[in-house]
C-alpha positions in Angstrom: 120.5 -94.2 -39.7 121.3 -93.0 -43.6 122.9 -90.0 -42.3 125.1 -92.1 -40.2 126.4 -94.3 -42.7 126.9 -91.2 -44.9 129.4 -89.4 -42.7 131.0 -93.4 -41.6 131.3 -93.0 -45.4 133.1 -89.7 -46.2 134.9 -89.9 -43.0 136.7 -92.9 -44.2 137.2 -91.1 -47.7 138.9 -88.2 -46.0 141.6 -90.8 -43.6 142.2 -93.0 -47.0 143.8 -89.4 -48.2 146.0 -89.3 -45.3 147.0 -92.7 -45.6 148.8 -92.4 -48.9 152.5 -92.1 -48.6 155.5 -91.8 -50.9 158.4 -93.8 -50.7 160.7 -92.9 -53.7 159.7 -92.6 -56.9 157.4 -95.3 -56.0 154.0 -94.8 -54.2 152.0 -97.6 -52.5 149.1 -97.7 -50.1 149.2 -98.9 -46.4 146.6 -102.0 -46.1 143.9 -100.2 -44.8 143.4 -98.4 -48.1 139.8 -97.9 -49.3 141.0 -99.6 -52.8 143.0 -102.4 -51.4 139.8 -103.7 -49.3 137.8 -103.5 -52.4 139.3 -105.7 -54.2 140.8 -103.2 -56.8 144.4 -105.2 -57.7 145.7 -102.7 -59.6 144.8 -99.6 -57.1 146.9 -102.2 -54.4 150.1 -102.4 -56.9 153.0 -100.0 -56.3 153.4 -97.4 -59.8 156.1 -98.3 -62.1 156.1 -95.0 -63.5 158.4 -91.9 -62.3 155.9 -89.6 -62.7 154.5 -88.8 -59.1 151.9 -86.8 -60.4 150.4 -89.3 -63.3 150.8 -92.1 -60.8 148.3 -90.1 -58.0 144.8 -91.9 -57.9 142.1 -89.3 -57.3 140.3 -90.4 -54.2 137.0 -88.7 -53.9 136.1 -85.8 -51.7 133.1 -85.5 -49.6 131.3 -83.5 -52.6 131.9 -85.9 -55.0 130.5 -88.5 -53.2 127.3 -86.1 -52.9 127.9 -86.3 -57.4 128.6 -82.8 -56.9 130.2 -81.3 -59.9 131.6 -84.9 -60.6 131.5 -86.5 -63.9 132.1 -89.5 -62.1 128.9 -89.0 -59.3 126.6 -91.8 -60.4 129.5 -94.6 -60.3 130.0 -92.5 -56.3 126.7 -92.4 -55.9 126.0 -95.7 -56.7 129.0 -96.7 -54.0 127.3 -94.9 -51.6 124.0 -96.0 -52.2 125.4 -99.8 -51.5 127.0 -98.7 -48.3 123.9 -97.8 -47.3 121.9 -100.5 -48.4 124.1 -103.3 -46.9 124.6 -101.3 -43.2 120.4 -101.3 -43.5 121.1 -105.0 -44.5 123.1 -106.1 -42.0 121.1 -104.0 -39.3 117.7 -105.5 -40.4 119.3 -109.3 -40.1 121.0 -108.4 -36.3 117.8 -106.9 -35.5 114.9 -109.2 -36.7 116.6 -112.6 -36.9 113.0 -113.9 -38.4 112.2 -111.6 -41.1 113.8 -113.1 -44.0 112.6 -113.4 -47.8 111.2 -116.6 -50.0 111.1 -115.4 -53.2 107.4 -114.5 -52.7 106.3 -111.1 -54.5 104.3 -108.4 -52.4 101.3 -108.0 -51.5 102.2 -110.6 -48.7 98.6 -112.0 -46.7 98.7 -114.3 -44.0 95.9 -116.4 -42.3 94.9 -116.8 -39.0 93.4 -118.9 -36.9 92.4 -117.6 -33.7 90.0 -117.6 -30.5 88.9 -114.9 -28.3 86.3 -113.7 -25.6 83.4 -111.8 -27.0 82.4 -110.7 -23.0 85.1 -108.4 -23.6 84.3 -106.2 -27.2 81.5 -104.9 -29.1 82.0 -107.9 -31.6 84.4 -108.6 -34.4 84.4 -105.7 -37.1 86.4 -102.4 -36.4 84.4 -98.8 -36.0 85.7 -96.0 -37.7 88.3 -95.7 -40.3 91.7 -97.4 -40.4 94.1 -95.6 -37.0 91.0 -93.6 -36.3 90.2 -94.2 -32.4 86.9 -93.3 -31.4 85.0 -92.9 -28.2 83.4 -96.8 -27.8 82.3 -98.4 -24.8 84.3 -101.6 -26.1 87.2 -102.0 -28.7 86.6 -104.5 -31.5 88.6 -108.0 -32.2 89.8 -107.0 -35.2 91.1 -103.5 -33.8 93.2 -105.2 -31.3 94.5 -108.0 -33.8 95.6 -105.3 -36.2 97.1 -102.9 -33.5 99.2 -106.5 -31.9 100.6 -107.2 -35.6 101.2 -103.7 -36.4 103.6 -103.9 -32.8 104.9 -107.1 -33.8 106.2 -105.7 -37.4 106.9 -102.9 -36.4 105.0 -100.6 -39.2 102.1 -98.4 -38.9 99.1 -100.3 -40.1 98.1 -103.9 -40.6 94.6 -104.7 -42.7 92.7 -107.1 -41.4 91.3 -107.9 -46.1 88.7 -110.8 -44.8 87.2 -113.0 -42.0 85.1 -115.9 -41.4 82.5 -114.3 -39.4 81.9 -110.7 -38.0 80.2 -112.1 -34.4 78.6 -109.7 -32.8 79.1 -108.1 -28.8 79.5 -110.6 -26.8 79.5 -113.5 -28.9 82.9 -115.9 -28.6 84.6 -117.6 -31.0 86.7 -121.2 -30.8 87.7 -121.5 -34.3 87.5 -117.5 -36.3 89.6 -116.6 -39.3 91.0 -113.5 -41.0 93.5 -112.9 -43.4 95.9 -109.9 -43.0 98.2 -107.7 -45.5 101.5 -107.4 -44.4 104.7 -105.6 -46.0 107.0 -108.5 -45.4 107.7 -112.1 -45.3 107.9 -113.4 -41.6 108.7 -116.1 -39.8 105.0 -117.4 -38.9 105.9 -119.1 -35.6 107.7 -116.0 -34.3 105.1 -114.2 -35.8 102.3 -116.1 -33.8 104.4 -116.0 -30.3 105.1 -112.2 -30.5 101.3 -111.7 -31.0 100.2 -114.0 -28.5 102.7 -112.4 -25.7 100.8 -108.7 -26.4 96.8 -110.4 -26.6 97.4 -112.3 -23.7 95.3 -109.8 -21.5 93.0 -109.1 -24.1 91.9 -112.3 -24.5 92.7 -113.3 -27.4 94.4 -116.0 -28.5 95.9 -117.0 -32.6 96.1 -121.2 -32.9 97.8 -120.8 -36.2 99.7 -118.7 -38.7 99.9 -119.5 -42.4 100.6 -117.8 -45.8 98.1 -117.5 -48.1 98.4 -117.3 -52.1 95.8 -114.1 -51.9 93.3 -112.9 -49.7 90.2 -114.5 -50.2 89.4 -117.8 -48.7 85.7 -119.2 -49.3 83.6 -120.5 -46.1 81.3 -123.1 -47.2 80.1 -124.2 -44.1 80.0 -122.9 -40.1 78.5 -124.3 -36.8 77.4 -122.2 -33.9 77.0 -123.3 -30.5 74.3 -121.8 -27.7 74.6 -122.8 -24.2 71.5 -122.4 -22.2 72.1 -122.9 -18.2 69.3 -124.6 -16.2 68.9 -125.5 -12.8 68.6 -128.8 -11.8 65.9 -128.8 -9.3 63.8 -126.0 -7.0 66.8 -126.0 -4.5 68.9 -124.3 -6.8 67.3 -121.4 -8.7 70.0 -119.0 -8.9 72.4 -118.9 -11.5 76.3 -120.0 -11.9 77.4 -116.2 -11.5 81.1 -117.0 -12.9 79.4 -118.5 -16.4 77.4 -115.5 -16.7 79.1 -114.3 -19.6 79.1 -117.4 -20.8 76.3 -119.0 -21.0 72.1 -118.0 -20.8 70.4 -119.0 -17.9 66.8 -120.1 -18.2 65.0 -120.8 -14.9 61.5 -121.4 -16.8 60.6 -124.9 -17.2 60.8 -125.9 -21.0 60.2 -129.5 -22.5 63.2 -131.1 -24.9 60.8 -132.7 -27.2 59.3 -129.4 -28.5 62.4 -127.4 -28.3 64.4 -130.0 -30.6 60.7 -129.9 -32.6 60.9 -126.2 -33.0 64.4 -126.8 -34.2 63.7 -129.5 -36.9 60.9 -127.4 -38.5 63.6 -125.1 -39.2 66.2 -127.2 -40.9 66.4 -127.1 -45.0 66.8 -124.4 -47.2 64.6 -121.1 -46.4 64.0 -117.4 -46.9 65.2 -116.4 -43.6 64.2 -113.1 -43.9 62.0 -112.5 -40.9 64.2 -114.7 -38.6 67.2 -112.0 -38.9 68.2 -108.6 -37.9 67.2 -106.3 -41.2 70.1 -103.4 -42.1 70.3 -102.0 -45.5 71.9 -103.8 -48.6 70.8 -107.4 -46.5 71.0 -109.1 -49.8 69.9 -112.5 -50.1 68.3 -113.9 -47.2 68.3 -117.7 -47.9 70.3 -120.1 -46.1 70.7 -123.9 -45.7 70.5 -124.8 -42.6 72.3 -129.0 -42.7 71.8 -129.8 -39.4 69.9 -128.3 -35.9 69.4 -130.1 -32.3 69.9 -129.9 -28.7 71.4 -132.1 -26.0 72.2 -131.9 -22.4 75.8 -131.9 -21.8 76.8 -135.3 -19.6 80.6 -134.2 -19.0 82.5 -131.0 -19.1 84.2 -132.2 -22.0 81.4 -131.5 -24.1 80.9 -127.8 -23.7 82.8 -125.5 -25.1 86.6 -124.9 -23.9 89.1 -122.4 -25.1 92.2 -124.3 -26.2 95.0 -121.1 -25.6 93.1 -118.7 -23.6 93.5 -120.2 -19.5 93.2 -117.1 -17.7 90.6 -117.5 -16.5 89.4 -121.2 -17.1 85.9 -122.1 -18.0 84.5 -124.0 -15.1 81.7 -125.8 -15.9 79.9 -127.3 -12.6 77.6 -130.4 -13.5 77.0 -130.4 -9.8 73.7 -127.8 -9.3 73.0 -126.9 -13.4 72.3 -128.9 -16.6 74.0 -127.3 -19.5 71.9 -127.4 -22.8 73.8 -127.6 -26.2 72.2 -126.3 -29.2 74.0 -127.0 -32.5 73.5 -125.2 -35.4 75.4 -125.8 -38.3 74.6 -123.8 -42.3 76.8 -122.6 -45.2 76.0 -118.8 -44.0 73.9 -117.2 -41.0 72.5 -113.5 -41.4 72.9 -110.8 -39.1 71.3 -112.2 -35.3 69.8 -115.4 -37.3 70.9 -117.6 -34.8 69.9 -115.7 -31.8 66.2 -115.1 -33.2 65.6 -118.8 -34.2 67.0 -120.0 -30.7 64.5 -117.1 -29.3 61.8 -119.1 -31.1 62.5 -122.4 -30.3 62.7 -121.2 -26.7 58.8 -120.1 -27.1 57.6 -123.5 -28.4 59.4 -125.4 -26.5 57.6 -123.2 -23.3 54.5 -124.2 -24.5 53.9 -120.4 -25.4 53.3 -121.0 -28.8 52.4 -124.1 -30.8 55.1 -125.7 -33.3 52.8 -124.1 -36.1 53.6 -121.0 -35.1 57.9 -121.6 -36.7 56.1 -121.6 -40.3 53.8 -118.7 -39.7 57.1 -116.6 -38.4 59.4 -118.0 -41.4 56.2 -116.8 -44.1 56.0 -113.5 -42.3 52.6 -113.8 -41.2 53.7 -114.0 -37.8 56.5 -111.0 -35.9 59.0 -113.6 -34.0 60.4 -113.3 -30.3 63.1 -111.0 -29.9 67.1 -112.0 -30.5 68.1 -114.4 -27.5 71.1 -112.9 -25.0 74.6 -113.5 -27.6 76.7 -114.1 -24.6 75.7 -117.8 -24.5 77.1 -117.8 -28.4 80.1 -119.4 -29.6 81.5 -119.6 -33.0 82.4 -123.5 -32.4 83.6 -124.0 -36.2 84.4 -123.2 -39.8 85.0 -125.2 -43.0 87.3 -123.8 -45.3 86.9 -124.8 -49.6 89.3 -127.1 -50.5 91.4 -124.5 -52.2 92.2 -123.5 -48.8 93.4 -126.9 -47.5 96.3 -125.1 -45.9 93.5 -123.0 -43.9 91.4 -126.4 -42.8 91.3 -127.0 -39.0 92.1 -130.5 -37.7 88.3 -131.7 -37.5 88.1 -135.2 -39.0 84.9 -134.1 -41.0 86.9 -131.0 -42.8 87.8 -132.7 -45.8 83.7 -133.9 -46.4 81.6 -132.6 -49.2 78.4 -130.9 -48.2 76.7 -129.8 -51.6 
């Protein structure tokens, strides 16, 4: 494109040569002279003088422009520079309608709010270095949001800088966010629609699109869903096969009462660090857990629904299944916490072990089941700190304090 407007530029040089004509001892310039549209009055003025030679206005070549052997190349140089600038100008505005500025200085970060199918990727976090593609049975969330806004903006990487929670394979999320770099102000709204039109088949969906001041945004609380599928009598044993990926089916008998025991023994502040998958640089293992029970759903409504994502709909039949809820909701879970403590609530609540036996795990004294399947786990919500109000979801209980 520069090397475009470069020869629009010296072409129009070499015609404004041609177009200057002598008419007596007077010279003047036709009105589609290079100085006239300028604004340069006194270039647009016929000469007084007699002198044809004085009265000649050096127009410069195509080397001077270059600020070639030129004592006057950085004034050319800097009209050629504008040329250039205000074609890109005017190219970038016809173009992208939406980009615009707002006085904001770069680094630019926006925050998303977004919802996806885990049935489809090996979990959240990107493998591999940033545009490196590697051999993986399934792509990662965040390598397809990065890759869409990329598209979208037109520019060869996007950073995905933070995100609520890095769910593993399989796991879904209603209510994930992430903050992203990008080079430019945008038009959120567009931004948002653009994105959406290239996820659509990779089920994912972004609810919202907001800037951000920086970066980092500070989770202070998240809840967890787990759906646990159980038939309703004898007659119907076999599973809901379209809500496989959705949900756990458990066709032993279990008792309520002990399972929402199990669960209440585990609420409070502990060392969670035998209830958790252990990988090097774990950190500090305990957790508050604020709040932890089970219920059997009663209406659709109350299990789990993506808002965007329709294709295709989660069907929930009340009909031949009961649909167990657990809730879970902490100010941080470790790496498969939730899966192992629903694992060992499972086991009490089975009658395998006693009640007792949730201490004895929590102390070590005691190895615990193995995770539970993640495909019955959603990401059902996160509170934002109230520095990030412009992050907060629309859940009535956002705004409350839980220290």
């Amino acid at each position: 494109m520069l090397a475009h407007v470069y020869d629009a530029c010296a072409e129009k040089c070499r015609k404004d040569k041609e177009e200057t004509v002598e008419v007596g001892s007077k010279r003047t310039r036709t009105k589609n002279s290079n100085y006239a549209n300028d604004g340069d009055a006194d270039a647009a003025k016929p000469s007084k003088s007699n002198n044809s030679s004085k009265n000649k206005r050096k127009i410069p070549d195509e080397k001077s422009i270059e600020g070639e052997d030129n004592d006057d190349a950085p004034s050319n140089r800097n009209i050629k520079q504008n040329c250039v600038s205000n074609q890109a100008y005017s190219n970038e505005k016809r173009n992208h309608p939406r980009i615009y500025s707002i006085g904001m200085s770069p680094p630019y970060y926006i925050l998303l709010s977004l919802e996806y199918d885990g049935s489809l990727y090996g979990g959240w976090q990107r493998q591999g270095k940033q545009g490196e593609e590697l051999l993986l049975p399934l792509p990662s969330v965040q390598q397809e949001v990065e890759k869409a806004a990329a598209s979208c903006l037109e520019t060869d990487h996007i950073v995905c800088v933070q995100v609520a929670g890095r769910t593993d394979k399989a796991v879904h999320a209603l209510d994930q966010w992430c903050a992203l770099r990008v080079p430019r102000v945008i038009d959120t709204e567009w931004f948002r629609r653009q994105v959406n039109i290239s996820l659509v088949e990779k089920r994912i969906a972004i609810k919202s699109v907001t800037f951000g001041p920086d970066e980092k945004f500070k989770v202070f609380r998240k809840r967890y869903k787990y759906i646990i599928q159980v038939p309703k009598g004898s007659q119907h044993q076999r599973p809901n096969a379209s809500l496989h990926d959705y949900s756990r089916y458990e066709y032993r008998s279990l008792s309520l009462h002990r399972l929402q025991d199990a669960l209440d023994c585990m609420v409070g502040t502990h060392d969670f660090q035998y209830l958790c998958k252990k990988k090097k640089g774990l950190g500090r293992t305990v957790r508050t857990i604020f709040t932890a029970s089970v219920v059997t759903a009663s209406k659709e409504e109350e299990l789990p629904q993506f808002k965007i994502l329709s294709n295709p709909v989660l069907r929930w039949s009340l009909e031949d299944h009961d649909f167990l809820i657990v809730t879970m909701e902490s100010n941080g879970f470790l790496w498969h916490q939730v899966r192992r403590m629903i694992s060992l609530a499972l086991t009490v609540s089975q009658s395998k072990w006693p009640v007792e036996s949730i201490d004895e795990v929590m102390k070590g004294v005691r190895v615990g089941p193995a995770s539970a399947p993640a495909r019955g786990l959603y990401l059902d919500h996160v509170w934002l700190n109230s520095n990030n109000s412009h992050m907060e979801s629309n859940d009535k209980r956002t705004g409350m304090d839980f220290t």
